[in-house]
MIDOSE-1310 file (N, C-alpha, C; in nm, 2 decimals, decimal comma, always signed):
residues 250
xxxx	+10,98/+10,60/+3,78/+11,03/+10,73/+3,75/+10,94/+10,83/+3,82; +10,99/+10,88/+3,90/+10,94/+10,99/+4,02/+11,00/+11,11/+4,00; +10,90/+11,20/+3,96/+10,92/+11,35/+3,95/+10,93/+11,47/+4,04; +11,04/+11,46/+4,11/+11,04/+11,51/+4,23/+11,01/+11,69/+4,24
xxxx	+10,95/+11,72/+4,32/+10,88/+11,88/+4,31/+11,09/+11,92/+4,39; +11,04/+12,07/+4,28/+11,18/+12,18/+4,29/+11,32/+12,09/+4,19; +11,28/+11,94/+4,14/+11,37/+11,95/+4,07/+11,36/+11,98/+3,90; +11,42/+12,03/+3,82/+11,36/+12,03/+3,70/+11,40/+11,95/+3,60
xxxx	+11,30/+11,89/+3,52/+11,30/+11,80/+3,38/+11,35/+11,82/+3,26; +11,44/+11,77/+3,20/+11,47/+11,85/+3,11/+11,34/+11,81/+2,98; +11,24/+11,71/+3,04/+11,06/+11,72/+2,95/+11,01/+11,86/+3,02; +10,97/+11,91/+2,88/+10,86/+12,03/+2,91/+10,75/+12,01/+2,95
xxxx	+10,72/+11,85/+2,92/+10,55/+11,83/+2,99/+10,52/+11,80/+3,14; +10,69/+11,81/+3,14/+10,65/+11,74/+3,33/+10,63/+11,83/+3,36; +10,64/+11,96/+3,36/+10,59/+12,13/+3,42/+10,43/+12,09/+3,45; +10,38/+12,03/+3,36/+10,21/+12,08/+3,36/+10,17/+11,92/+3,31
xxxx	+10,22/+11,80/+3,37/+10,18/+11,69/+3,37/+10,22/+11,57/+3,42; +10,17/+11,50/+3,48/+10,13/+11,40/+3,63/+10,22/+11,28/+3,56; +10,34/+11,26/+3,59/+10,42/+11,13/+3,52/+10,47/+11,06/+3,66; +10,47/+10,95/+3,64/+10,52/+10,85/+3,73/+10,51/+10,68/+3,64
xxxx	+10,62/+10,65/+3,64/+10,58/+10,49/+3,60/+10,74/+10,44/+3,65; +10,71/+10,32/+3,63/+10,84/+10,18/+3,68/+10,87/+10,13/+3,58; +10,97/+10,11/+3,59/+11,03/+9,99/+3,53/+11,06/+9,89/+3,62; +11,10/+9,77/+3,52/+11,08/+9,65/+3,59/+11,14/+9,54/+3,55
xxxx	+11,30/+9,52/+3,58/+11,40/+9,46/+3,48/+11,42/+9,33/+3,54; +11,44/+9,25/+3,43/+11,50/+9,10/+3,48/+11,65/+9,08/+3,43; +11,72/+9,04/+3,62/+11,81/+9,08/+3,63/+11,88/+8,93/+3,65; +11,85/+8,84/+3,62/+11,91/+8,71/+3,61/+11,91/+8,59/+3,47
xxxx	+11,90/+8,68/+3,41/+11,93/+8,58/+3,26/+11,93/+8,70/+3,13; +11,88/+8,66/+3,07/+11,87/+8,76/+2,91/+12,04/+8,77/+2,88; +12,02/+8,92/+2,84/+12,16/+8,94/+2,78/+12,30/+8,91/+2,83; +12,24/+8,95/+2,98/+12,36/+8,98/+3,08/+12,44/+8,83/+3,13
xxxx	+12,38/+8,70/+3,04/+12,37/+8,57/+3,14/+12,53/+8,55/+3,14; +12,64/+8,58/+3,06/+12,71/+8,56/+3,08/+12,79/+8,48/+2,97; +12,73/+8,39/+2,88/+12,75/+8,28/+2,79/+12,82/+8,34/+2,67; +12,94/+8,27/+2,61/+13,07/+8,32/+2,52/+13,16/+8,32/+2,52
xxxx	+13,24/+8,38/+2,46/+13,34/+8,31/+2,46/+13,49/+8,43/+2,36; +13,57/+8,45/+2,34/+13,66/+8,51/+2,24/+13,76/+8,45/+2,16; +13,80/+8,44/+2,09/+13,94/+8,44/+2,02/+13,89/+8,27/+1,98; +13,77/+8,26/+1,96/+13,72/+8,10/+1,89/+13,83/+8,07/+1,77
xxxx	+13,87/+7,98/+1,77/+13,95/+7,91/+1,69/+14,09/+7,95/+1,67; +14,14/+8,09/+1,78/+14,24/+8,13/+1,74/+14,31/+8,18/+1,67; +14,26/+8,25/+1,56/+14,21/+8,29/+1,44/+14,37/+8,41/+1,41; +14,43/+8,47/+1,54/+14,60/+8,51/+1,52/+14,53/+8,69/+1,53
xxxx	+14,67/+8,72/+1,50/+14,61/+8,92/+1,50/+14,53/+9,00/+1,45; +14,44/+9,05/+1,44/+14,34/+9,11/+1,37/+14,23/+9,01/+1,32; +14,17/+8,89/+1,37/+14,10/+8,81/+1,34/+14,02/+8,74/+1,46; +14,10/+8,80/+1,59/+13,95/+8,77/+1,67/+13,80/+8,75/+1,63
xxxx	+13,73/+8,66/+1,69/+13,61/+8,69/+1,68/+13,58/+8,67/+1,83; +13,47/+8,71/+1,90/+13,37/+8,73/+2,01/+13,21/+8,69/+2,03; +13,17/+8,62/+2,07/+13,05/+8,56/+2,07/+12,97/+8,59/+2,22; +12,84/+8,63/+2,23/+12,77/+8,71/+2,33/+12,64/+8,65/+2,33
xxxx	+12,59/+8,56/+2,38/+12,49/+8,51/+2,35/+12,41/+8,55/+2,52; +12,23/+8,54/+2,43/+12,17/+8,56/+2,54/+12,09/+8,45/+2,62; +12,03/+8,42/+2,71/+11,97/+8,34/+2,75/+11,85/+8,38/+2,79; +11,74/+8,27/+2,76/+11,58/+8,33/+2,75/+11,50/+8,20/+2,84
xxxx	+11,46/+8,22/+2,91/+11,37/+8,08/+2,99/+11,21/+8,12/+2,96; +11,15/+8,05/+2,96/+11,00/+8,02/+2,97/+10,98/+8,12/+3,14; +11,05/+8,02/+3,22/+11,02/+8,05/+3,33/+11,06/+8,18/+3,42; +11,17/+8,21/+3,37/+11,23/+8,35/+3,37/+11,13/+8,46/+3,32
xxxx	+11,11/+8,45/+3,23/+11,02/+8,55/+3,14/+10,89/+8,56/+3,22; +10,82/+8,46/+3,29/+10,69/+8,47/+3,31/+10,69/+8,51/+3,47; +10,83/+8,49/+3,57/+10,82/+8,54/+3,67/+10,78/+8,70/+3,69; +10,91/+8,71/+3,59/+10,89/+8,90/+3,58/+10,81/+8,95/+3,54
xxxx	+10,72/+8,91/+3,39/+10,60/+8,98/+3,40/+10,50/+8,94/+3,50; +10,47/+8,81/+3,57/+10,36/+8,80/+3,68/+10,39/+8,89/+3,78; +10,55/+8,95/+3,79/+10,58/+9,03/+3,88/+10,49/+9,19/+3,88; +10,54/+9,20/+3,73/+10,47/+9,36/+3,65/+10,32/+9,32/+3,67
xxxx	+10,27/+9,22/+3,60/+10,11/+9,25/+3,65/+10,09/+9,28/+3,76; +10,14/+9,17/+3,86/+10,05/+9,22/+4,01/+10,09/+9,35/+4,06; +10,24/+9,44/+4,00/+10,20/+9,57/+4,01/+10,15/+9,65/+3,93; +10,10/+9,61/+3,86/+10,00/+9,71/+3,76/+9,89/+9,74/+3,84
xxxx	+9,87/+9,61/+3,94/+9,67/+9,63/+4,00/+9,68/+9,66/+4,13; +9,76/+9,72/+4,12/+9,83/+9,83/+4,27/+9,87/+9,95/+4,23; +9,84/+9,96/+4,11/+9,85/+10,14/+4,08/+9,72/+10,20/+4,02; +9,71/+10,33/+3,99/+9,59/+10,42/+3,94/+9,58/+10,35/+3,82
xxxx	+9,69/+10,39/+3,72/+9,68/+10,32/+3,64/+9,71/+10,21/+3,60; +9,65/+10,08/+3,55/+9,67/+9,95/+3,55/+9,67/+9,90/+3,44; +9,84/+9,94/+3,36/+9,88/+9,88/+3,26/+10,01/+9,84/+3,26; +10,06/+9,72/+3,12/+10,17/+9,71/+3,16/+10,25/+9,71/+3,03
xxxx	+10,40/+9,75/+2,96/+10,42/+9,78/+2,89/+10,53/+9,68/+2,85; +10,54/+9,58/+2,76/+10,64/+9,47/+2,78/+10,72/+9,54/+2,65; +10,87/+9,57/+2,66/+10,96/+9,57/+2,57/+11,03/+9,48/+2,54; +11,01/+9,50/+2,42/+11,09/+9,38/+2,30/+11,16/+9,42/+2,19
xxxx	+11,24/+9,32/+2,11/+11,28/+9,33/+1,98/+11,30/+9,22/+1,91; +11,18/+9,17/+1,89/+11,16/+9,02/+1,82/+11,15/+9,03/+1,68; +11,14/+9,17/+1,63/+11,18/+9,19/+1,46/+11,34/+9,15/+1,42; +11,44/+9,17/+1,56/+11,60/+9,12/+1,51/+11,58/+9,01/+1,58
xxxx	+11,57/+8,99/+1,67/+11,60/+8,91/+1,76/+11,53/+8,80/+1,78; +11,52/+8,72/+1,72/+11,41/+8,58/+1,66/+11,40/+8,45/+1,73; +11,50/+8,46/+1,81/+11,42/+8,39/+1,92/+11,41/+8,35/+2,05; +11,50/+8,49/+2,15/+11,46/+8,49/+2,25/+11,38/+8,59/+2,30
xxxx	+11,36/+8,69/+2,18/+11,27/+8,80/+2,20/+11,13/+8,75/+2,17; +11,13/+8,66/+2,08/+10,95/+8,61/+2,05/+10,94/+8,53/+2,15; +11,07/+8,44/+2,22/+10,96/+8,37/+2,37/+10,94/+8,47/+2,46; +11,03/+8,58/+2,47/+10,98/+8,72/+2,57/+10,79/+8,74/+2,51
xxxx	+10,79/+8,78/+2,41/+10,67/+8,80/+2,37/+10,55/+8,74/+2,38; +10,60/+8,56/+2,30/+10,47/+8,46/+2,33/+10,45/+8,42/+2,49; +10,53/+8,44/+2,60/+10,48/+8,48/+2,71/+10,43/+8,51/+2,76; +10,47/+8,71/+2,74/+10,41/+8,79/+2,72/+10,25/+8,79/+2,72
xxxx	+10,19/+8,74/+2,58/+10,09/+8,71/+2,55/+10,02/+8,64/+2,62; +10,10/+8,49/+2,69/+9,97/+8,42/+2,76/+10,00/+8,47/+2,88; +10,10/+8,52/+2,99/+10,01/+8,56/+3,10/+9,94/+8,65/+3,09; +9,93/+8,74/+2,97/+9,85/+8,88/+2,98/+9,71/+8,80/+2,98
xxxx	+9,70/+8,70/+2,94/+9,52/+8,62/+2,97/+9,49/+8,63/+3,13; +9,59/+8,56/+3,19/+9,52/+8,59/+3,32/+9,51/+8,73/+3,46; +9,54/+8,88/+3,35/+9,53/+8,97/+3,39/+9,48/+9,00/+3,31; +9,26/+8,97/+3,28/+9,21/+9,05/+3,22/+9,18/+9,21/+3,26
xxxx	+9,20/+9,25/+3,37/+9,16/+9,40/+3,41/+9,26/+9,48/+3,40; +9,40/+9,43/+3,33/+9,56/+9,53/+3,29/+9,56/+9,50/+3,19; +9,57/+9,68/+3,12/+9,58/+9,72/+2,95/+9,74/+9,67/+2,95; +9,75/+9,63/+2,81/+9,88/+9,58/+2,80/+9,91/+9,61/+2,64
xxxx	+10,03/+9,65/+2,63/+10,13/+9,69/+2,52/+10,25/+9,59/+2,49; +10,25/+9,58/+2,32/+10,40/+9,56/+2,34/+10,47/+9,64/+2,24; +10,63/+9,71/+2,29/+10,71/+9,78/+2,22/+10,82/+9,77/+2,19; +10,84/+9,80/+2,05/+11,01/+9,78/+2,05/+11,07/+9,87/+2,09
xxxx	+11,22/+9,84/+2,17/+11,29/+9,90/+2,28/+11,32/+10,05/+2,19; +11,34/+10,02/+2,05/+11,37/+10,18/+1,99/+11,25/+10,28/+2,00; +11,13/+10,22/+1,98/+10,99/+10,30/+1,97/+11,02/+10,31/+2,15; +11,03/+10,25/+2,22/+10,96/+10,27/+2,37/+11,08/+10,38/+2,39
xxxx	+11,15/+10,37/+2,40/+11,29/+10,51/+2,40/+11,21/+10,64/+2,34; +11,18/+10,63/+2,24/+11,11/+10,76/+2,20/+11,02/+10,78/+2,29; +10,91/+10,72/+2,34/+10,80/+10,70/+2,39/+10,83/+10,75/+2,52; +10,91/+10,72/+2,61/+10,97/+10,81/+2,73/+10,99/+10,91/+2,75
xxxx	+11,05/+11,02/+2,58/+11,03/+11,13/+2,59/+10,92/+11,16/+2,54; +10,87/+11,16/+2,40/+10,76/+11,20/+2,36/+10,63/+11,14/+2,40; +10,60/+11,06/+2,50/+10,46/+11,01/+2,56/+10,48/+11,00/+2,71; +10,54/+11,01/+2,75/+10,56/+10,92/+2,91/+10,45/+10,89/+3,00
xxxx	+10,32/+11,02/+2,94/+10,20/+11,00/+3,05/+10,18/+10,89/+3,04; +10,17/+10,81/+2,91/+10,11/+10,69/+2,84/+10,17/+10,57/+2,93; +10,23/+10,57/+3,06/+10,36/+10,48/+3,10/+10,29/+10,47/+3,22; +10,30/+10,33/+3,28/+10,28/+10,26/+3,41/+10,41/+10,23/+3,50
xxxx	+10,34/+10,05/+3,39/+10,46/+9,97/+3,45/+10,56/+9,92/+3,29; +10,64/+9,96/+3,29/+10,74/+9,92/+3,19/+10,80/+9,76/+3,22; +10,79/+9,69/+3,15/+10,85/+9,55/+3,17/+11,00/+9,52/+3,06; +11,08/+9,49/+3,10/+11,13/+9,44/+3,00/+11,30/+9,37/+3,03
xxxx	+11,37/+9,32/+2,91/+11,48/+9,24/+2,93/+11,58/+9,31/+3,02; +11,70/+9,23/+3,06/+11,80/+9,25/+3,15/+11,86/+9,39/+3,08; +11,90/+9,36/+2,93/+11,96/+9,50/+2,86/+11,90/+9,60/+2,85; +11,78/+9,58/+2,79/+11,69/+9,69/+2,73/+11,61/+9,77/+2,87
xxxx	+11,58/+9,68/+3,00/+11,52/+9,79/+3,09/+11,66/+9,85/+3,17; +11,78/+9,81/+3,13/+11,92/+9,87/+3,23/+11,90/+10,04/+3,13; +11,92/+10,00/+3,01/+11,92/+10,13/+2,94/+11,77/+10,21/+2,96; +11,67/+10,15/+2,93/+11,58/+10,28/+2,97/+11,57/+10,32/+3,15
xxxx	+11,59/+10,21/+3,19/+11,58/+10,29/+3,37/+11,69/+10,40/+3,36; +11,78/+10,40/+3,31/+11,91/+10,52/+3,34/+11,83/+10,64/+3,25; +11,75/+10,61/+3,11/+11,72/+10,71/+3,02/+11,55/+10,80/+3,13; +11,53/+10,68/+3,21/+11,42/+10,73/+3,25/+11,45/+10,84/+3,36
xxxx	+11,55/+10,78/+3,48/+11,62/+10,90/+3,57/+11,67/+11,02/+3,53; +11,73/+11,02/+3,41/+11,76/+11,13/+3,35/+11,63/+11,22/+3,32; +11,52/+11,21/+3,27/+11,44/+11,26/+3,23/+11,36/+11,27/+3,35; +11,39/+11,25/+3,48/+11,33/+11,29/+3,61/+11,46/+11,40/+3,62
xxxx	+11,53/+11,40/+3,55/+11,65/+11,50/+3,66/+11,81/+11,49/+3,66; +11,78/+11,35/+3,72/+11,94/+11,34/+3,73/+11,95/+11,20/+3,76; +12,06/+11,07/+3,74/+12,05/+10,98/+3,79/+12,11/+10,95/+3,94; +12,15/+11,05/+4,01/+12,14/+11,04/+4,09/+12,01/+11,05/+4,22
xxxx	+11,89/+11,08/+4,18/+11,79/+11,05/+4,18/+11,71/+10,91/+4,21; +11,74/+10,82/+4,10/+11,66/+10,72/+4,13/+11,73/+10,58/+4,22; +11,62/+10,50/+4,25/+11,58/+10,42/+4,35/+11,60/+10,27/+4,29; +11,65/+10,17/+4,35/+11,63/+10,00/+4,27/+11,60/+9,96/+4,37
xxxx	+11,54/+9,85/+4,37/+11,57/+9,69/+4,44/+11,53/+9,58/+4,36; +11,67/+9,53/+4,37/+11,69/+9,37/+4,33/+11,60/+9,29/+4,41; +11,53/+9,23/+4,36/+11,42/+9,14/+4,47/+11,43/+9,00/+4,38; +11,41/+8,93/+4,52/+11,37/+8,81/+4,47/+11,21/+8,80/+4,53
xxxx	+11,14/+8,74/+4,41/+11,02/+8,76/+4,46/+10,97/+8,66/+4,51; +11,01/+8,53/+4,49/+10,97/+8,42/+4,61/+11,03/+8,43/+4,78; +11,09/+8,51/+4,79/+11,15/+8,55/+4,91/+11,23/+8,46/+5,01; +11,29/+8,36/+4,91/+11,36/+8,25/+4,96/+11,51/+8,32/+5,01
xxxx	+11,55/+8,43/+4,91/+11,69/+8,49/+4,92/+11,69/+8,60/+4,93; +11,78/+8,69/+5,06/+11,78/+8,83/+5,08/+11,80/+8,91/+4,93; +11,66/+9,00/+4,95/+11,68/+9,09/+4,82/+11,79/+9,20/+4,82; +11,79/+9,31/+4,74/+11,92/+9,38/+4,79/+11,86/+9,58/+4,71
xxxx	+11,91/+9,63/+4,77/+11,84/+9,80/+4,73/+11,96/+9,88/+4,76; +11,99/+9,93/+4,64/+12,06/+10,02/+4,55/+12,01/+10,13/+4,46; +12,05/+10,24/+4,50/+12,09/+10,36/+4,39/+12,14/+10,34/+4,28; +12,05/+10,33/+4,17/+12,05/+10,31/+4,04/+12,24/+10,38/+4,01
xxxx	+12,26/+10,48/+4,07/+12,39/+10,52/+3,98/+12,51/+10,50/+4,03; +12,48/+10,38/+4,14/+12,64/+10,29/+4,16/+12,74/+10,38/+4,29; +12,83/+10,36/+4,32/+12,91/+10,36/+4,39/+12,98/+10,50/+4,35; +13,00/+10,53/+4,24/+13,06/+10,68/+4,16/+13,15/+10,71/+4,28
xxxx	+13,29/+10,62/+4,24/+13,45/+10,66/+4,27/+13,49/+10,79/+4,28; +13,42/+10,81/+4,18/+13,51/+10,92/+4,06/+13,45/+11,06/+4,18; +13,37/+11,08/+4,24/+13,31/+11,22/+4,35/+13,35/+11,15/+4,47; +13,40/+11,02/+4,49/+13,41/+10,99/+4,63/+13,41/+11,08/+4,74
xxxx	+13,42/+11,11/+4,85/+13,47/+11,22/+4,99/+13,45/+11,35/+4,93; +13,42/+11,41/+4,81/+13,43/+11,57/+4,79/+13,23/+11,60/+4,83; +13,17/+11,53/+4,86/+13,02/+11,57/+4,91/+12,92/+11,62/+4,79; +12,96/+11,54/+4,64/+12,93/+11,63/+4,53/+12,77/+11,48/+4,55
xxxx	+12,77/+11,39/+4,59/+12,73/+11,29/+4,57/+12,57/+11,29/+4,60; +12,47/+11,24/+4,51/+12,28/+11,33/+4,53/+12,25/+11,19/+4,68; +12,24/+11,25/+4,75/+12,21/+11,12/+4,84/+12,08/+11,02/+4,83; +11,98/+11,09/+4,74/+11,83/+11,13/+4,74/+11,79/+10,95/+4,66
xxxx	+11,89/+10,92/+4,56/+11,85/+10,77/+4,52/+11,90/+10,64/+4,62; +12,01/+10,68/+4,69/+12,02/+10,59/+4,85/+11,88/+10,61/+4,93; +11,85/+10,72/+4,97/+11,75/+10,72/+5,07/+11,61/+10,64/+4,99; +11,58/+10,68/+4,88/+11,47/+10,62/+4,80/+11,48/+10,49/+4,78
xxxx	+11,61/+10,43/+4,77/+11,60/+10,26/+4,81/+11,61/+10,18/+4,91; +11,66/+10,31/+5,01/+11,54/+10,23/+5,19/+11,44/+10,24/+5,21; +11,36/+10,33/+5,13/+11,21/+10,31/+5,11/+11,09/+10,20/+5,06; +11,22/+10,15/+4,95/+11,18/+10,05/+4,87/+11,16/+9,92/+4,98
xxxx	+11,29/+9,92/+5,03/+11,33/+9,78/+5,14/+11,23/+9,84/+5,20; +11,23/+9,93/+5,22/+11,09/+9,94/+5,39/+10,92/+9,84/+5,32; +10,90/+9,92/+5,19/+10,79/+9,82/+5,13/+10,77/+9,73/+5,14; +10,95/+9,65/+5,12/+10,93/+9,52/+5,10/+10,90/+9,41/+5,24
xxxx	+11,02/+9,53/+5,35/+10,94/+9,43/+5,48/+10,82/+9,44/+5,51; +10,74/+9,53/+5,43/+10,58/+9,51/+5,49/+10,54/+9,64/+5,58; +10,64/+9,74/+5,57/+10,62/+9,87/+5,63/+10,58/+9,99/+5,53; +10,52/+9,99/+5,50/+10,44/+10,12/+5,36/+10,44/+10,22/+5,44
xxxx	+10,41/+10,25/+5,62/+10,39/+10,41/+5,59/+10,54/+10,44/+5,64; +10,56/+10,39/+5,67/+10,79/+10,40/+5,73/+10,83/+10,46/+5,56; +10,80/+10,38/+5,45/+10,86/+10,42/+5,33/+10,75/+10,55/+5,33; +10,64/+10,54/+5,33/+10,58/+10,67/+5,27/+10,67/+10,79/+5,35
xxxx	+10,69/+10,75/+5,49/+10,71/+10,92/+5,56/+10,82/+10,92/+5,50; +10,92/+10,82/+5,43/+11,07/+10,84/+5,41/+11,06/+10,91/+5,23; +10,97/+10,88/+5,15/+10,94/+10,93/+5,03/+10,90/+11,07/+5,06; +10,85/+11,12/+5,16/+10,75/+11,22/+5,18/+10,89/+11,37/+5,25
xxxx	+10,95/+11,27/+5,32/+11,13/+11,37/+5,37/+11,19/+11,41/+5,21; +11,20/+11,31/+5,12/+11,25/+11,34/+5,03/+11,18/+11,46/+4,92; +11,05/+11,42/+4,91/+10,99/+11,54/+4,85/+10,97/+11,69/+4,93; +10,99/+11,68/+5,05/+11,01/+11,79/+5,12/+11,16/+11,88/+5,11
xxxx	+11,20/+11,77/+5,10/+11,37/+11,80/+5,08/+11,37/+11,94/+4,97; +11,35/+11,85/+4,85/+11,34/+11,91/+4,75/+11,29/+12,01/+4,69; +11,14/+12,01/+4,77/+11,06/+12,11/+4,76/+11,13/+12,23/+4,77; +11,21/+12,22/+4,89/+11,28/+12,34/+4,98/+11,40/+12,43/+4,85
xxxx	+11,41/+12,36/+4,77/+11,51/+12,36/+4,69/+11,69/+12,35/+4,73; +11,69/+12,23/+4,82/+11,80/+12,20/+4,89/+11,84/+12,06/+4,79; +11,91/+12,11/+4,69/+12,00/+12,00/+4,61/+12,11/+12,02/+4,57; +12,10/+11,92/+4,50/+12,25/+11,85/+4,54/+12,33/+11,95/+4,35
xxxx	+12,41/+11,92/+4,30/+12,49/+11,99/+4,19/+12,42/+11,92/+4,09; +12,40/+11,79/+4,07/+12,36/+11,71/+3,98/+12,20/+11,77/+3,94; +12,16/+11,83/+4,02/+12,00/+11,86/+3,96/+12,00/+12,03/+4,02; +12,13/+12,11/+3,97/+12,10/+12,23/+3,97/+12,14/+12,32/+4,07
xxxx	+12,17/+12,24/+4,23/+12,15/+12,31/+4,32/+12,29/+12,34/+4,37; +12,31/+12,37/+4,50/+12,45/+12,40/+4,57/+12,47/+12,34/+4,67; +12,40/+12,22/+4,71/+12,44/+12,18/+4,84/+12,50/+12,07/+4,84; +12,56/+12,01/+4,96/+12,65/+11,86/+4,97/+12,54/+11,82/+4,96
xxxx	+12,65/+11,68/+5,02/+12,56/+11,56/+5,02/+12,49/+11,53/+5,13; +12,63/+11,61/+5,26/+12,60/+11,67/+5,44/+12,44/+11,75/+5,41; +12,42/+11,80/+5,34/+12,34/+11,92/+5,32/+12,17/+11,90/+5,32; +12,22/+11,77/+5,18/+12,08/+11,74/+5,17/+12,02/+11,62/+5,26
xxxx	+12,14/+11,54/+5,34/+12,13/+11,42/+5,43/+12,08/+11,49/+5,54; +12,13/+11,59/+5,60/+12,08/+11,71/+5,71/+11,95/+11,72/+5,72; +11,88/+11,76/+5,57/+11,77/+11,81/+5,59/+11,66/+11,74/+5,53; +11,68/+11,58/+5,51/+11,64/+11,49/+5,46/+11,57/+11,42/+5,67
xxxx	+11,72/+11,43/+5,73/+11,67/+11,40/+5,89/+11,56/+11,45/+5,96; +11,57/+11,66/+5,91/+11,49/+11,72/+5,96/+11,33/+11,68/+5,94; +11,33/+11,66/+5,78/+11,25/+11,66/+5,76/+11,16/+11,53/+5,84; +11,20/+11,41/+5,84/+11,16/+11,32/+5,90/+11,10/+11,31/+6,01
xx	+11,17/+11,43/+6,12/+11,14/+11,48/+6,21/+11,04/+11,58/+6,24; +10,96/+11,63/+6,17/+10,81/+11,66/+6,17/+10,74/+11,63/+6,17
């Protein structure tokens, strides 16, 4: 979550304090795995039932946090925040956890937390300085990455990439807020979280200052106070892509 200068927070503290942290979701099993089923046994009109089960691996769980540590010790601050809910959720949230727990051994130099996804929601707005690297399940980091863009501005704003981190399969980088039908062709559309996930891909081929000059267009953009409707301003999406070019171009 990136606080972009000229746009405003609806946090009072981002005015007069230095926030930045990630989230860091796993996007191939937990909630989202798919497993269930409806209308078990048949049961006639008003008697459906629906079943939604989640899926939890050992090995799943410990990719994504070995992911979150080794970015924890690539930032200023080098901590990592694992979200959970192993008080309901008994037992794929406590293997999230007892995981949790043993890779955090072999990152003795990253402070490490663990929160429940209700407390860490608060903790977004009322603490956010306290925030790095956010880790957590397929459901619970979908909802706070959207709760986090918002509280930078606007979700049109933020940045993803789907990575695979053994690099065996093309990863993939996406604007957190989807394809939005619904503004298609009228230019109401923030261009600003497209361009921030070709920055990401630029990272990931191993190009850091190509992403930095491309992060660096964007906060110039904004600085200018050239935005889009979504965070206040009056201009398209021609408008801010325009001068997203320009900027590049100095």
């Amino acid at each position: 979550m990136h606080f972009l200068p000229g746009v405003q927070s609806p946090l009072r503290k981002a005015d007069d304090t230095e926030l930045d942290w990630v989230v860091v979701r796993e996007n191939s099993e937990g909630e989202y795995a798919g497993l269930g089923g409806r209308n078990l046994g048949g049961r006639g009109p008003g008697g459906e039932v629906a079943v939604q089960s989640a899926l939890f691996t050992e090995v799943g769980c410990e990719r994504i946090m070995r992911f979150a540590f080794d970015l924890a010790r690539t930032r200023t601050v080098r901590k990592v925040s694992s979200v959970t809910k192993s008080n309901a959720q008994q037992y794929g949230m406590v293997l999230w956890d007892d995981v949790f727990k043993r890779v955090a051994l072999d990152y003795p130099d990253v402070e490490t937390e663990s929160v429940l996804v209700d407390a860490m929601s608060a903790k977004f707005v009322l603490k956010p300085e306290d925030l790095s690297v956010v880790v957590a399940s397929n459901l619970n980091a979908d909802i706070l990455s959207d709760l986090g863009s918002a509280l930078a501005g606007s979700l049109g704003l933020a940045a993803s990439a789907n990575l695979n981190p053994e690099r065996r399969f093309p990863s993939m980088f996406e604007p957190v807020h989807g394809s939005a039908p619904d503004i298609a062709g009228q230019g109401l559309a923030n261009p600003i979280g497209a361009v921030g996930s070709a920055a990401l891909m630029l990272e990931h081929f191993g190009l850091p200052d190509q992403a930095a000059r491309l992060n660096k267009a964007i906060e110039a953009t904004t600085a200018a106070g050239i935005l889009t409707r979504d965070v206040g301003g009056t201009a398209t999406t021609d408008d801010v892509t325009k001068a997203l070019i320009d900027a590049l171009s100095l």
